[in-house]
C-alpha positions as semicolon CSV with decimal commas, in nm:
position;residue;x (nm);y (nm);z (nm)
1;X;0,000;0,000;0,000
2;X;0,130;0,346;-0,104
3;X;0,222;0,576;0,212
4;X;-0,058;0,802;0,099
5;X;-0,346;0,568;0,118
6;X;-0,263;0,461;0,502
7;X;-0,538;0,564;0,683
8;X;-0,769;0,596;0,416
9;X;-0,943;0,369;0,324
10;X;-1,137;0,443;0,001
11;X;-0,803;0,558;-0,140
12;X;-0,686;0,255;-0,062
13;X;-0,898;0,066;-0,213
14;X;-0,906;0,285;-0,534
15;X;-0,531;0,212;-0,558
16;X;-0,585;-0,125;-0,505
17;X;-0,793;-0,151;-0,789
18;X;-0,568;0,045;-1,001
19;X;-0,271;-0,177;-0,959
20;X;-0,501;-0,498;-0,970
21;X;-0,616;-0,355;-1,366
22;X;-0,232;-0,284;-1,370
23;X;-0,138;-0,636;-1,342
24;X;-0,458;-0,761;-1,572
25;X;-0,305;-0,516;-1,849
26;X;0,044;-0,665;-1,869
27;X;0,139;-0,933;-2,161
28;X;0,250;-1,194;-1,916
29;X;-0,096;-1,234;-1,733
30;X;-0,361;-1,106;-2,003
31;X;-0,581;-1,339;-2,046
32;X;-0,558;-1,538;-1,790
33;X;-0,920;-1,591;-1,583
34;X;-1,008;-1,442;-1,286
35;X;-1,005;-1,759;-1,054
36;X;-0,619;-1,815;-1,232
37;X;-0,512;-1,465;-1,111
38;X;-0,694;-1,492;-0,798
39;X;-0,528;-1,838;-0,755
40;X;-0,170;-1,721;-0,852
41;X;-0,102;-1,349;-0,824
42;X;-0,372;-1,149;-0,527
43;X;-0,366;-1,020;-0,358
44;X;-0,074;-0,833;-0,481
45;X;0,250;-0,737;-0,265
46;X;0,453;-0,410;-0,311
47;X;0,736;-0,259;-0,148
48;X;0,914;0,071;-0,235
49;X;1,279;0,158;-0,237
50;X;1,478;0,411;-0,273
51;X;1,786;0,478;-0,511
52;X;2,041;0,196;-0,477
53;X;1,902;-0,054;-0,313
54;X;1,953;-0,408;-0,373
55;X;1,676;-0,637;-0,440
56;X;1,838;-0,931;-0,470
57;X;2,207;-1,066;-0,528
58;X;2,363;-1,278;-0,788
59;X;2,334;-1,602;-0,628
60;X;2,059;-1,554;-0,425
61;X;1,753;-1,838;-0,392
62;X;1,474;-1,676;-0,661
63;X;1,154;-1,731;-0,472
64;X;0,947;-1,408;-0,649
65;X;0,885;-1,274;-1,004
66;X;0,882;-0,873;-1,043
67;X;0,690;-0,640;-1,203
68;X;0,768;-0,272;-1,211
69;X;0,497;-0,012;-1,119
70;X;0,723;0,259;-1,087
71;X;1,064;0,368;-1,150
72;X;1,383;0,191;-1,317
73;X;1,605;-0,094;-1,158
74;X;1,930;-0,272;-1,322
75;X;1,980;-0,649;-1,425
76;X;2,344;-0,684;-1,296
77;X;2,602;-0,924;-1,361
78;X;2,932;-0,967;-1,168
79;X;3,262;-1,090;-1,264
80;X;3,511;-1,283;-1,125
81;X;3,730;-1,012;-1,052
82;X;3,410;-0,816;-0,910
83;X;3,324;-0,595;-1,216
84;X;2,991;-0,479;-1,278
85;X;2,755;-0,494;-1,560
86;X;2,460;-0,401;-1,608
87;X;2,283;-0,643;-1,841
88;X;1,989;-0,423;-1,829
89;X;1,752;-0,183;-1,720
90;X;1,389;-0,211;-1,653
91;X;1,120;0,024;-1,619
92;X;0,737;0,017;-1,515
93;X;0,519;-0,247;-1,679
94;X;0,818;-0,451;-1,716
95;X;0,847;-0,784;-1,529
96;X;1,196;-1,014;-1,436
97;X;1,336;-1,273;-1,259
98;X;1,062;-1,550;-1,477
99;X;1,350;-1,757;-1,521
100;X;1,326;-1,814;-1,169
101;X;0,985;-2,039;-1,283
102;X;1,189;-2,331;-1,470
103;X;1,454;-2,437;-1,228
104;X;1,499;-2,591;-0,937
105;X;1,622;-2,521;-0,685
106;X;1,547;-2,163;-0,852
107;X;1,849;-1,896;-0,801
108;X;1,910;-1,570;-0,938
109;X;2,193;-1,594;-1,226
110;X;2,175;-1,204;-1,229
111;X;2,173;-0,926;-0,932
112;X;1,936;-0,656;-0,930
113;X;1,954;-0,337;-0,749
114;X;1,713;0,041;-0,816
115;X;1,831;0,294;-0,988
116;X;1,593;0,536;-0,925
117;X;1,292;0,525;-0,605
118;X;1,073;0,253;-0,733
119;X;0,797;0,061;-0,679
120;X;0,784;-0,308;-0,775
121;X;0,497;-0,602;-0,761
122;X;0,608;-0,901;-0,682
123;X;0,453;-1,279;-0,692
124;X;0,536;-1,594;-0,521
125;X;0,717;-1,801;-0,795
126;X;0,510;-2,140;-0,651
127;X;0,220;-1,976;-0,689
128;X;0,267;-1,887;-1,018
129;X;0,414;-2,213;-1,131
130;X;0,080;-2,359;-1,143
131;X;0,009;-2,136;-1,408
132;X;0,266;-2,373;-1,636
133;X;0,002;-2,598;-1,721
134;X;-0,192;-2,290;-1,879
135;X;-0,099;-2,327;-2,189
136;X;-0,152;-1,994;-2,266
137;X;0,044;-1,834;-2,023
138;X;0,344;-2,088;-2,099
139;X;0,359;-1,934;-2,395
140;X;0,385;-1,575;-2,327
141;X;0,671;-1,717;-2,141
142;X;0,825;-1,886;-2,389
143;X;0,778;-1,559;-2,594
144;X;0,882;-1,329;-2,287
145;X;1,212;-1,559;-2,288
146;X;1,269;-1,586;-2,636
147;X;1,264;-1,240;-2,658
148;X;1,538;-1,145;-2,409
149;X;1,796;-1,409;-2,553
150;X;1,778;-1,207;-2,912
151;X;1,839;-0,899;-2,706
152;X;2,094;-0,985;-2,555
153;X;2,248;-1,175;-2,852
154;X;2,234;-0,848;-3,017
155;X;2,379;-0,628;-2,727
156;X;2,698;-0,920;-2,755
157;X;2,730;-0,837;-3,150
158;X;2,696;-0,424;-3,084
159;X;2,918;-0,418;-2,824
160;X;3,203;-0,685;-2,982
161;X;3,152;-0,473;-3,324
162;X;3,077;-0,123;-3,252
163;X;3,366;0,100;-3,093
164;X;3,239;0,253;-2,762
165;X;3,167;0,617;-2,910
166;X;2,924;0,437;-3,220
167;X;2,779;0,279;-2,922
168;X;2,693;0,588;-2,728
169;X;2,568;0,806;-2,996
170;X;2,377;0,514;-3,106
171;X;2,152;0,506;-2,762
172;X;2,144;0,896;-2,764
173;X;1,991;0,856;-3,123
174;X;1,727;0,580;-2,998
175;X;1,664;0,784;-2,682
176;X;1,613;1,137;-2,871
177;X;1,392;0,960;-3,122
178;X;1,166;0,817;-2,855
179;X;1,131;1,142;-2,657
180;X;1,039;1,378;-2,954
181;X;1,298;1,586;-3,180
182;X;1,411;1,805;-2,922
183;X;1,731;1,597;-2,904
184;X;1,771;1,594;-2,534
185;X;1,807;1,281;-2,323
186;X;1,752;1,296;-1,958
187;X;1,945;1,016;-1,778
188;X;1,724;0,910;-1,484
189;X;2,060;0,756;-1,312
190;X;2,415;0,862;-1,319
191;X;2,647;0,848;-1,607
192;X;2,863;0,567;-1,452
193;X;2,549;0,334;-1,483
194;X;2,557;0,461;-1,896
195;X;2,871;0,357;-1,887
196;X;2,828;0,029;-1,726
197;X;2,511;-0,060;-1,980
198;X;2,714;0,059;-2,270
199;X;3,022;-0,168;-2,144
200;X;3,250;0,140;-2,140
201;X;3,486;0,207;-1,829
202;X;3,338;0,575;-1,682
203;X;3,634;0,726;-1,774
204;X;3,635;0,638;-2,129
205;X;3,284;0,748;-2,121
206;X;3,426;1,096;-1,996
207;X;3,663;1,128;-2,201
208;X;3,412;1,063;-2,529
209;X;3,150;1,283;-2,383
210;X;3,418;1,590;-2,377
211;X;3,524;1,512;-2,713
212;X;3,184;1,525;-2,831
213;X;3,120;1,804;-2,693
214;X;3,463;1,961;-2,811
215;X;3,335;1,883;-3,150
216;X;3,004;2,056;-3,108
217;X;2,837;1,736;-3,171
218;X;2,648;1,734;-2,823
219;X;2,636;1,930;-2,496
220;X;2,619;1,819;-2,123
221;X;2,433;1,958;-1,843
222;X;2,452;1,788;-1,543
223;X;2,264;1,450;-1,646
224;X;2,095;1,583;-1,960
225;X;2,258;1,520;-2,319
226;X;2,118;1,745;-2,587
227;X;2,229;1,652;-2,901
228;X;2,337;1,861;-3,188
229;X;2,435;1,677;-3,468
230;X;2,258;1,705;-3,813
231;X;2,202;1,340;-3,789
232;X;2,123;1,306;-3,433
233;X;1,718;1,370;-3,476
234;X;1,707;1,072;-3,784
235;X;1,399;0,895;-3,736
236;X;1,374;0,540;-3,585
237;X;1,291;0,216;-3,752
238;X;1,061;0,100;-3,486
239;X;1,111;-0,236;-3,262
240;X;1,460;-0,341;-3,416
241;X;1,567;0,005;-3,327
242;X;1,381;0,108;-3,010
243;X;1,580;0,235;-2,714
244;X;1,306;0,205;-2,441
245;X;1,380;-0,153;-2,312
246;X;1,012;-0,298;-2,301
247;X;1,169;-0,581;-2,117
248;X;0,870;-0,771;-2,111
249;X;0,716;-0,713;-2,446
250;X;0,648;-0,954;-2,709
251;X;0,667;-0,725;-2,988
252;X;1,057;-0,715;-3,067
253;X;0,972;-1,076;-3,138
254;X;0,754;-1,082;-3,446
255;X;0,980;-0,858;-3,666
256;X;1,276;-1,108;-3,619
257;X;1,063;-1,417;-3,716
258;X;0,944;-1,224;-3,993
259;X;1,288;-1,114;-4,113
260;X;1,414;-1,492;-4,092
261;X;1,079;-1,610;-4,286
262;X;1,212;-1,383;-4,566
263;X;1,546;-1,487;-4,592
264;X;1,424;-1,831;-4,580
């Protein structure tokens, strides 16, 4: 329960309403019944946090899959030699941690920790994994899953092929197209956690941001990016090219298997 509906208890139930359409509304659990969600999802949990705070370590037993209501957390993987990476960042009506539904024991391969105050809905994985045997909502798994491999099969081949300024201007372009033509990008989250999603140490990220800038290419203010560039504003192809992550949605998916039916 948000902090403003203690104590009130129409508002509370108003905002329990909203975030139970919420839930109905998300690709993962549309269409399922009302006895299925009542069975595997209410009634709901949510906790806030603030900036920073870690949900859940690499490692850790997974015994809940998220969905954001508010706010943006990071997927993060460690190293060996205790680097961080941030595999990637989700934002509200995004969900995570499903994986966590086909093992077992079940155990987070990837940390997760906010990035900005959030709020996140969360679900008892053996709960949920009665839903399996619905074959409907299998499948929006399967899709949910399938999806995320090709993304991150792509973000290997950008980031093995693509030097670490292409990279950059390449999610400024995607981000500027998505907000408008005014060319400005507003990082929710510090640069160092650009860097770390771009795999580029913060200092080389620095270091191309000034020479960007040197080249009248871009400009910095604080954590907004405004670019500059003739080319910068170049429209967007849609799904293959969208910057917002959409972690959860199915619709990166269809282009692809359309793409490959072509070839074919």
């Amino acid at each position: 329960m948000c902090r403003e509906c203690m104590g009130n208890g129409a508002l509370a139930e108003a905002c329990s309403e909203r975030r139970s359409d919420f839930v109905r509304e998300q690709f993962l659990f549309s269409g399922l019944s009302e006895d299925q969600l009542e069975a595997a999802c209410f009634p709901l949990v949510v906790d806030h946090f603030g900036s920073d705070h870690w949900l859940f370590f690499q490692g850790d037993r997974a015994e809940r899959l998220f969905l954001v209501e508010a706010g943006e957390v990071a997927l993060v993987r460690n190293s060996e030699d205790g680097e961080e990476v941030i595999v990637a960042i989700v934002g509200p009506g995004e969900t995570f941690a499903e994986e966590s539904l086909l093992s077992d024991p079940a155990v987070h391969v990837i940390g997760c920790r906010s990035l900005t105050p959030c709020s996140l809905i969360s679900f008892d994985v053996g709960r949920l994994a009665r839903l399996l045997d619905e074959p409907a909502f299998a499948r929006k798994l399967m899709t949910t899953l399938h999806r995320r491999n090709q993304i991150l099969i792509d973000e290997i081949e950008h980031q093995a092929l693509r030097s670490a300024t292409d990279r950059l201007l390449g999610f400024l372009r995607r981000e500027a197209g998505n907000g408008g033509r005014s060319g400005r990008v507003s990082l929710s989250y510090p640069k160092r956690t650009l860097a770390s999603r771009l795999s580029i140490k913060p200092e080389t990220l620095s270091r191309i941001l000034a020479r960007l800038r040197d080249c009248s290419m871009l400009e910095v203010d604080g954590n907004d990016i405004v670019l500059v560039e003739s080319s910068a504003l170049r429209d967007t192809g849609g799904c293959e090219d969208c910057a917002r992550r959409f972690w959860g949605c199915p619709g990166y998916v269809a282009p692809r298997q359309a793409a490959a039916a072509t070839r074919a």
